[in-house]
C-alpha positions as CSV (number, residue, x, y, z in Angstrom):
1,X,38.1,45.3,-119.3
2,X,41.3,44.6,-117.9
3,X,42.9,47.8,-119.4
4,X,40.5,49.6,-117.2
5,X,41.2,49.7,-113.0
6,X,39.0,49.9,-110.5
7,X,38.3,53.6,-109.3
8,X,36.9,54.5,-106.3
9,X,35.6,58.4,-106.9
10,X,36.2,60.1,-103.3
11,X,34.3,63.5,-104.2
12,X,31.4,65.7,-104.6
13,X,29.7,64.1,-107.3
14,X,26.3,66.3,-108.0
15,X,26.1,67.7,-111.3
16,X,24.8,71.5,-109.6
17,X,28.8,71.7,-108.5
18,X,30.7,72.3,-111.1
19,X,33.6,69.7,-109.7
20,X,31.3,66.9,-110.0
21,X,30.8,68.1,-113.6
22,X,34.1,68.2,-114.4
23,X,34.4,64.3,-112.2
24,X,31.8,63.0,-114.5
25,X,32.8,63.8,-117.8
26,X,36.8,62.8,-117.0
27,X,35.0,59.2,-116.4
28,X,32.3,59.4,-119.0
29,X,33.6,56.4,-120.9
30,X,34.3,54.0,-117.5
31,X,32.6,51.0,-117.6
32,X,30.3,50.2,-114.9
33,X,31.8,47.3,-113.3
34,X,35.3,49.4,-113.1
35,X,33.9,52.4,-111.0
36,X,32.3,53.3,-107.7
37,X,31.5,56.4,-105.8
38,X,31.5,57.7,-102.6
39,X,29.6,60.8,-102.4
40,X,30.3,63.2,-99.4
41,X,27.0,65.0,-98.6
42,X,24.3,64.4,-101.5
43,X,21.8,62.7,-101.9
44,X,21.6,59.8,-104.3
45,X,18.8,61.6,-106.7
46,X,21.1,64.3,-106.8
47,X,24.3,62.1,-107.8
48,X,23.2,59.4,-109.8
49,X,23.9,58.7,-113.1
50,X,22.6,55.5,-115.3
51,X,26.3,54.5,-116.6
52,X,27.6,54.1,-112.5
53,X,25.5,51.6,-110.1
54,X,27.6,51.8,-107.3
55,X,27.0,54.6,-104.9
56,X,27.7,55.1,-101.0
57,X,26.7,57.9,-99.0
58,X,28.3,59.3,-96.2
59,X,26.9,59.8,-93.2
60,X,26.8,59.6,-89.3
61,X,28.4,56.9,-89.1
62,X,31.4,58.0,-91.4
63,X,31.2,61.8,-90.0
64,X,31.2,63.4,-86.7
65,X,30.8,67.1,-86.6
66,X,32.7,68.5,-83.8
67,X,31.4,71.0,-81.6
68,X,30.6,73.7,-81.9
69,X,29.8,72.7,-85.5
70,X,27.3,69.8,-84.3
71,X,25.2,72.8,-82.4
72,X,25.0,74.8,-85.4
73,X,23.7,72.3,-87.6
74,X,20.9,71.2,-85.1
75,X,20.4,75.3,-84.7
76,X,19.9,75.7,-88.2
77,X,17.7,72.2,-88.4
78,X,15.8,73.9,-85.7
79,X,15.3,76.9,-87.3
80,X,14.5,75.7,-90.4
81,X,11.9,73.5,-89.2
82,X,10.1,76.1,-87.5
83,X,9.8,78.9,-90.0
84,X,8.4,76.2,-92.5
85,X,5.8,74.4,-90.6
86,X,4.1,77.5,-89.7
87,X,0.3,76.7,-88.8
88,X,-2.0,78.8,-91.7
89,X,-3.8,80.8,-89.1
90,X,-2.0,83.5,-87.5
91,X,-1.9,82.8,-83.9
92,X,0.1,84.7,-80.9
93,X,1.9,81.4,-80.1
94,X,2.6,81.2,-84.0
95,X,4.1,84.7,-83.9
96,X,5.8,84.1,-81.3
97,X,7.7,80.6,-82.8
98,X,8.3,82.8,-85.7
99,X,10.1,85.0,-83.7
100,X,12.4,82.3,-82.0
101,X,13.1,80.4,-85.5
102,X,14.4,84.0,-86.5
103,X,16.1,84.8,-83.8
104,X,17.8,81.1,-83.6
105,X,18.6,81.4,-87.6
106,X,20.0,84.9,-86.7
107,X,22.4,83.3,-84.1
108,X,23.0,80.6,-86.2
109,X,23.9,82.8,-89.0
110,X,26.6,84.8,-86.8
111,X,28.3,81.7,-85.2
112,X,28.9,80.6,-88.8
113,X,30.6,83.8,-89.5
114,X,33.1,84.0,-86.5
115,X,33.3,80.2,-87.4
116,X,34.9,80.9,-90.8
117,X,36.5,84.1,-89.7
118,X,38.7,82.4,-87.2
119,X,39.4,79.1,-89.3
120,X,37.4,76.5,-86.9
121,X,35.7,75.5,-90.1
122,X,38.8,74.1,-91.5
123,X,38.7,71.5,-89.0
124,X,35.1,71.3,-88.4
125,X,34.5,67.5,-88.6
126,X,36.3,64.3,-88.3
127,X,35.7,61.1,-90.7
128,X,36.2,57.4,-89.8
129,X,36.2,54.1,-91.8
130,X,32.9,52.5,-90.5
131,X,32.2,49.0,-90.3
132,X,29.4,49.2,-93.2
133,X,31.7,51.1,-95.4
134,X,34.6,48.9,-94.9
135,X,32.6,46.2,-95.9
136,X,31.5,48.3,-99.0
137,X,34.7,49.5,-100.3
138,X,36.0,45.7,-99.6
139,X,33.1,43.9,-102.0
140,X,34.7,46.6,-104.3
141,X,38.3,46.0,-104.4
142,X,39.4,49.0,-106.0
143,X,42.7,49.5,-107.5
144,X,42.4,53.3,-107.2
145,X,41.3,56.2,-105.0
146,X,40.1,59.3,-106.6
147,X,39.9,62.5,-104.7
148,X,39.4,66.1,-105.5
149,X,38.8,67.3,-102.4
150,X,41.4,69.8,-100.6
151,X,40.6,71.1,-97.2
152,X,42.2,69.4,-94.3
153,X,39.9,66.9,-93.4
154,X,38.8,65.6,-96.4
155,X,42.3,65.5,-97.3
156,X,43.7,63.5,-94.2
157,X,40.1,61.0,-94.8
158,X,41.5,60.6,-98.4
159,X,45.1,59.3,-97.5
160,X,43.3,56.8,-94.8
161,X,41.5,55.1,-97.1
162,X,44.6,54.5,-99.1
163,X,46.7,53.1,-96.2
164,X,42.8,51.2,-94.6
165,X,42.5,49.5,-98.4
166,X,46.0,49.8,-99.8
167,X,44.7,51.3,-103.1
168,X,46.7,53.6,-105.0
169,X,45.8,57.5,-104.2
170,X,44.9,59.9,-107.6
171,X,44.4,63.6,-106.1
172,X,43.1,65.8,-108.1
173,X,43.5,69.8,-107.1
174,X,40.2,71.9,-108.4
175,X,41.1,75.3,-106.9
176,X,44.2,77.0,-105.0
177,X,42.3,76.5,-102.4
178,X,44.8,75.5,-100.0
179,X,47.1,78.6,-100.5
180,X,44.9,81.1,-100.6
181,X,41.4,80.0,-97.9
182,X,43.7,81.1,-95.3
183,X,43.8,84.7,-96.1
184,X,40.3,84.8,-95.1
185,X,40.5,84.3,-91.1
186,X,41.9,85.9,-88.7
187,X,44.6,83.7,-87.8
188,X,46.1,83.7,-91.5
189,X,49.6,82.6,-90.5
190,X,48.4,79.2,-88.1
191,X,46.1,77.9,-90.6
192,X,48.8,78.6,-93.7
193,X,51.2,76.7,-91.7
194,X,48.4,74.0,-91.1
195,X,46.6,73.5,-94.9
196,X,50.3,73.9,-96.1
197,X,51.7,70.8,-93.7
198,X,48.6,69.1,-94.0
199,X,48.7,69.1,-98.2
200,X,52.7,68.2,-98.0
201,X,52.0,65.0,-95.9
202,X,49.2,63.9,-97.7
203,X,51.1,64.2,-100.7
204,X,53.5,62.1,-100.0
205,X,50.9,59.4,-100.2
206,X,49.8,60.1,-103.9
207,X,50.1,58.0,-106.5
208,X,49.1,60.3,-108.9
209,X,48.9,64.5,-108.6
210,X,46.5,66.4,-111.0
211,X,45.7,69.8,-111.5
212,X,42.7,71.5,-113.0
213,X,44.9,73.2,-115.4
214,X,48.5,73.2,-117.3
215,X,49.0,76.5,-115.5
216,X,48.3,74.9,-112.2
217,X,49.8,71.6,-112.6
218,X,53.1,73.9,-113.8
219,X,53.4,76.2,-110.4
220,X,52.6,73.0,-108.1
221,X,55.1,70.7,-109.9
222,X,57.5,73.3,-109.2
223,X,56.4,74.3,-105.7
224,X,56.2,70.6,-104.2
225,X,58.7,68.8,-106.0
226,X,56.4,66.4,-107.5
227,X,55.0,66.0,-110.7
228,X,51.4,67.5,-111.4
229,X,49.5,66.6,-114.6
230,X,46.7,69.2,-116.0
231,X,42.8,67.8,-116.8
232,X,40.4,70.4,-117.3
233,X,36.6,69.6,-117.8
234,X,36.5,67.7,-121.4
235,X,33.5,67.8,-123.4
236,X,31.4,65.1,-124.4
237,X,30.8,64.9,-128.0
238,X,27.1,63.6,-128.0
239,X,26.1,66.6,-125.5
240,X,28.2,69.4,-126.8
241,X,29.3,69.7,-130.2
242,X,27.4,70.5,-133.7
243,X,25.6,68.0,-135.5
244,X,26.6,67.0,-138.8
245,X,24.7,69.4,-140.4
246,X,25.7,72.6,-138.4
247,X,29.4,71.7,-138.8
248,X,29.9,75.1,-140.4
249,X,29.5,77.7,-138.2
250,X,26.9,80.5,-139.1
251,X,28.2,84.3,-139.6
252,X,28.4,85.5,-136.4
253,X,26.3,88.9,-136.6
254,X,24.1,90.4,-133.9
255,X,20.1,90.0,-134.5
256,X,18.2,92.8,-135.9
257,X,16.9,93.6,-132.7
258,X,20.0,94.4,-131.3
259,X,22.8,92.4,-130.2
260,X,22.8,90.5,-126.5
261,X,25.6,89.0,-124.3
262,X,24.7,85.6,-122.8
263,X,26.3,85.2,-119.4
264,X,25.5,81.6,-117.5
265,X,26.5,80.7,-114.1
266,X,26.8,81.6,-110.6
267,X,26.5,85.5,-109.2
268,X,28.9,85.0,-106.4
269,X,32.1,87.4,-105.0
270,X,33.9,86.2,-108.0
271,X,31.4,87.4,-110.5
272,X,28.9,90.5,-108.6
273,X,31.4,93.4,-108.9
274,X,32.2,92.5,-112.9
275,X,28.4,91.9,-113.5
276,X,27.0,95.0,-112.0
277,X,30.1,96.8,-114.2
278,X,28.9,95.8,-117.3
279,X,25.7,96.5,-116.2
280,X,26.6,100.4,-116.0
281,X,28.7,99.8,-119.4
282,X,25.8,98.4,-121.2
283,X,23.4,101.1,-119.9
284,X,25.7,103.5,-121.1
285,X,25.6,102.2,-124.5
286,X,21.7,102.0,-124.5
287,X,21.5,105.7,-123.6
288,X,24.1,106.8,-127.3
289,X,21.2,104.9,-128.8
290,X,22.9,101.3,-128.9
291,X,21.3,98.6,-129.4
292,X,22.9,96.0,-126.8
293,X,21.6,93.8,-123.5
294,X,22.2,91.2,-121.1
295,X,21.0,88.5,-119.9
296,X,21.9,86.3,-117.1
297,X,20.9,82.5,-116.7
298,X,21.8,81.3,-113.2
299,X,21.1,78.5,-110.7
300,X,20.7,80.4,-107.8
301,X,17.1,81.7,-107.1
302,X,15.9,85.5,-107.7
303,X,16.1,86.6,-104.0
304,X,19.9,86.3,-103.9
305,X,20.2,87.5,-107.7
306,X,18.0,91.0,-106.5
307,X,20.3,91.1,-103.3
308,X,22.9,91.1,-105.2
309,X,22.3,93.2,-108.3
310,X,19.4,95.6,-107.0
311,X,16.4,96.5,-109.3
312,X,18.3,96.1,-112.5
313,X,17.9,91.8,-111.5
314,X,14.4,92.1,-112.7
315,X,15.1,92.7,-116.5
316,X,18.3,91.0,-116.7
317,X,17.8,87.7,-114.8
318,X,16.2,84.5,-117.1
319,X,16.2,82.1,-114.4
320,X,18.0,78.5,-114.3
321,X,18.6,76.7,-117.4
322,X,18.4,72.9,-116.9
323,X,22.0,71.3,-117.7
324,X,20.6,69.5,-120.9
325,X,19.6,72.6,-122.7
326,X,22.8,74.7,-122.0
327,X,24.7,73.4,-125.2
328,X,21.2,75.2,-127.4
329,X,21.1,78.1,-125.7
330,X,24.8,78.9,-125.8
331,X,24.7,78.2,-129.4
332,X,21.5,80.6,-129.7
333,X,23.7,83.8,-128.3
334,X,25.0,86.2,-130.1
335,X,28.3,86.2,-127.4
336,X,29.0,84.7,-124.5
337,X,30.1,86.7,-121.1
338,X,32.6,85.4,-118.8
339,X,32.8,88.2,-116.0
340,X,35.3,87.0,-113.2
341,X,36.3,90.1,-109.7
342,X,39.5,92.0,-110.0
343,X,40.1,92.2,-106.2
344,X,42.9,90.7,-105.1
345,X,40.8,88.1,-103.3
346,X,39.5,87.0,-106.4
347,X,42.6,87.0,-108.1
348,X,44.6,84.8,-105.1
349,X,41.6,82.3,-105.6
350,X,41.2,81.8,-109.0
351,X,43.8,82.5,-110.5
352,X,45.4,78.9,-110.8
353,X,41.7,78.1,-112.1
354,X,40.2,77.0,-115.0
355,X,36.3,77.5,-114.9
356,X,34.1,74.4,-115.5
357,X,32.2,76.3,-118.4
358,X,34.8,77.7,-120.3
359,X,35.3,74.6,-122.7
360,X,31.6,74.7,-122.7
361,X,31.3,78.3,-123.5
362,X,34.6,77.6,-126.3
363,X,32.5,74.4,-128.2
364,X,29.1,76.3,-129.1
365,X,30.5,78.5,-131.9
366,X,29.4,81.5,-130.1
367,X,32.3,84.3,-129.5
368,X,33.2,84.7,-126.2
369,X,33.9,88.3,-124.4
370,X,36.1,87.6,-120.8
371,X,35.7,90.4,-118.6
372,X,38.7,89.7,-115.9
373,X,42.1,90.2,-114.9
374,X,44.7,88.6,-117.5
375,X,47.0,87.0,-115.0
376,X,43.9,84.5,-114.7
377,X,44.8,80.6,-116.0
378,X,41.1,81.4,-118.0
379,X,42.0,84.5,-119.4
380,X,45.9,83.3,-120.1
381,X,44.7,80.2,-122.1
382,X,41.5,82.0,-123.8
383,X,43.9,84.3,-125.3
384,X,46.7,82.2,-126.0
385,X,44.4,80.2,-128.8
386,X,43.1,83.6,-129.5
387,X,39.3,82.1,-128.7
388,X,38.2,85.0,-127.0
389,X,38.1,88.7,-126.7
390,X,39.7,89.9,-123.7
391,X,38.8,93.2,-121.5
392,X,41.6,93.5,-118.9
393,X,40.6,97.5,-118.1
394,X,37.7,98.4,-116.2
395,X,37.7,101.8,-117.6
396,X,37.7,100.7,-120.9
397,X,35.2,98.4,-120.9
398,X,31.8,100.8,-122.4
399,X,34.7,101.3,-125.4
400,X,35.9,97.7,-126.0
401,X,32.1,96.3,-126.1
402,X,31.2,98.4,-128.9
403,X,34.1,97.3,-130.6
404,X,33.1,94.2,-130.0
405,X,29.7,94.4,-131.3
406,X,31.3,96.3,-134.1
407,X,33.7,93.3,-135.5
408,X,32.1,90.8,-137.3
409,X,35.0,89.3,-138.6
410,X,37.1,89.4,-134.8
411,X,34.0,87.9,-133.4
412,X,33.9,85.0,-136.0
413,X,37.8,84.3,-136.4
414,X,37.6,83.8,-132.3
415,X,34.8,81.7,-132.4
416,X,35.8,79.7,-134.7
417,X,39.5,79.3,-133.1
418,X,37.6,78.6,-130.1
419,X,35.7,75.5,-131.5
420,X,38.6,74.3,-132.9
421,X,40.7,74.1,-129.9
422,X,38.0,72.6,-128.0
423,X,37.6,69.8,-130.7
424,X,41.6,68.9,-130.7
425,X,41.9,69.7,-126.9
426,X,39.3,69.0,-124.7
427,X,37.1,65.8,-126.6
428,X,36.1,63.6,-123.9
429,X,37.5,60.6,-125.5
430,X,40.9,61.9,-125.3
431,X,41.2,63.4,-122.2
432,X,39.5,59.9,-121.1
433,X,42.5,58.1,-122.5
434,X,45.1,60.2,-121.4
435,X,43.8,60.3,-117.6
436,X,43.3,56.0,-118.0
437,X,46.9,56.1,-119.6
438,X,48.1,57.5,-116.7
439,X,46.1,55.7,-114.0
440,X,47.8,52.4,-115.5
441,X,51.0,53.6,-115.1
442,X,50.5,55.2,-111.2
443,X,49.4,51.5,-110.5
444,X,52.0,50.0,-111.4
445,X,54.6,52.3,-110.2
446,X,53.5,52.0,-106.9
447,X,53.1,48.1,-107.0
């Protein structure tokens, strides 16, 4: 047990985000008495697990939302309140408390934007070391810090607990998120200047850097002088791959009534614009008398789906598939869409990324077709290990589908490569043993 440390987990740890997926599964195999979290906003039925039994939520007393922040999230309380506690008569005084919850959760909903827009969010609350979490972390004792967080507070909150408990500090970067949030304000320059000071002095403090991905933990290892190691979301064996008896894959063919593209995941800015495209592509298709759908299985609920996607939502969207059933119905499609935005946008924000699902989408056996720009880290390592077929084009997208559906043998050799790759690379075990490997040695360097 000895070989093991004591890890604090600093984080997000719900299993409906895909970074406290990708948290859970790198410390699958921790055992219980070595690990402990500390869960920013959840609540515990959201975060817990049966192998961890050490949980501590955050709350007032360990955050203060500054103001105006603290206004909007009574506003929106307010707001919220009202519009659901409606009496079931219709009443002039019940109109009229409709009315105000609407018009608050109006207001509400424009102070969030100029809120964002100008950067205030970036610094929108301050956390402290309470008494009762002191006295938490302290039964603990841990011998390490995790923390995968990257915005400024969170950030700065990570590094004080280091210094409050003298732990060693493991910071694990998810997204690009500090190089590229800023372009989304109005005040681009101040808060560049601020993420980018903020990250560098917080860094200093780590014991150990990680990055989602090689490609990541390569451009920051060069950028900050320091370096970065790459862990991706591994895959647990006992969840993911085949059983004995479907270690060979089937012939990948379409079904004989027709052939449909799988995509699974969130309709966001990142995914709309490439959705809705091969939308148009596949309706194309249908009209020259092709046999060819889609069908999208996503968390969030129809009403943003139909906002989103118009009309067409209604025969494409399948609803939410709980967590424990993905690994079926990925196997159970005849290909597997992974649509990500070729805006620039996009393309500043992801593009150091590797997605949560994509060693999911790699271990079922089902051929994967990634719609998105090939600078991506995704689309880079998909195609390095030849595990997917790639559309970079827009404008040849209608053309490369039915090629696609047309190559039997493409589909299964990339499938195949695809399993493979995930088997060497991304087992839980060993990505397990590599990150406790190097946890050792962080501790002991900074002893």
């Amino acid at each position: 047990m000895s070989d093991y440390p004591k890890v604090l987990l600093l984080c997000n740890f719900s299993q409906s985000r895909s970074s406290g997926i990708t948290i859970r599964n790198l410390f699958k195999n921790w055992p219980d008495s070595r690990i402990a979290v500390v869960e920013y906003s959840d609540s515990i039925e959201s975060i817990y697990v049966p192998d961890i039994s050490r949980y501590y939520i955050l709350g007032q007393k360990e955050i203060r939302y500054l103001w105006p922040f603290s206004y909007l999230r009574k506003l929106r309380a307010s707001a919220e309140h009202t519009l659901h506690s409606a009496p079931p008569t219709v009443k002039p005084s019940a109109l009229r408390t409709g009315f105000r919850a609407k018009l608050q959760s109006a207001f509400a909903k424009l102070l969030s934007g100029f809120l964002r827009l100008s950067g205030f969010s970036f610094v929108s609350r301050q956390f402290r070391v309470s008494p009762e979490l002191e006295s938490w972390v302290k039964a603990f004792e841990p011998d390490l810090v995790y923390t995968s967080s990257g915005d400024i507070n969170k950030l700065e909150f990570a590094a004080e607990i280091k210094r409050h408990f003298k732990a060693s500090l493991a910071l694990h970067i998810l997204d690009d998120y500090v190089n590229s949030s800023y372009e989304d304000t109005v005040f681009p320059l101040y808060w560049k200047r601020r993420l980018d000071s903020t990250f560098r002095r917080v860094l200093e403090s780590v014991d150990l850097p990680l990055a989602i991905g090689d490609k990541m933990a390569g451009e920051y290892s060069g950028k900050y002088g320091k370096p970065f190691y790459g862990f991706h979301n591994p895959i647990d064996p006992k969840v993911w791959m085949r059983s004995p008896e479907e270690n060979t894959l089937p012939a990948v063919e379409a079904s004989t009534d027709g052939f449909t593209f799988l995509y699974a995941g969130k309709v966001n800015r990142d995914t709309v614009e490439p959705i809705i495209r091969f939308m148009d592509a596949v309706d194309a298709l249908v009209a020259k008398g092709h046999a060819v759908g889609l069908q999208i299985c996503s968390p969030y609920p129809f009403e943003i789906i139909y906002r989103l996607l118009g009309e067409r939502a209604e025969s494409v969207y399948y609803g939410k598939v709980p967590y424990a059933e993905l690994p079926a119905t990925f196997r159970n499609a005849d290909a597997l869409l992974l649509p990500l935005d070729f805006s620039e946008a996009t393309i500043r924000y992801i593009r150091l990324s590797m997605l949560t699902k994509a060693t999911e989408y790699m271990i079922s056996g089902s051929p994967i077709f990634i719609f998105a720009p090939g600078e991506l880290a995704v689309s880079e390592y998909l195609m390095k290990h030849d595990s997917a077929f790639h559309c970079g084009d827009p404008t040849r997208l209608e053309d490369l589908i039915l090629e696609f559906m047309n190559d039997s043998a493409g589909r299964q050799r990339i499938a195949a490569n695809a399993v493979r790759c995930a088997r060497e690379d991304h087992v839980i075990e060993l990505v397990g043993e590599r990150l406790r490997e190097l946890i050792v040695q962080s501790i002991g360097s900074s002893n």
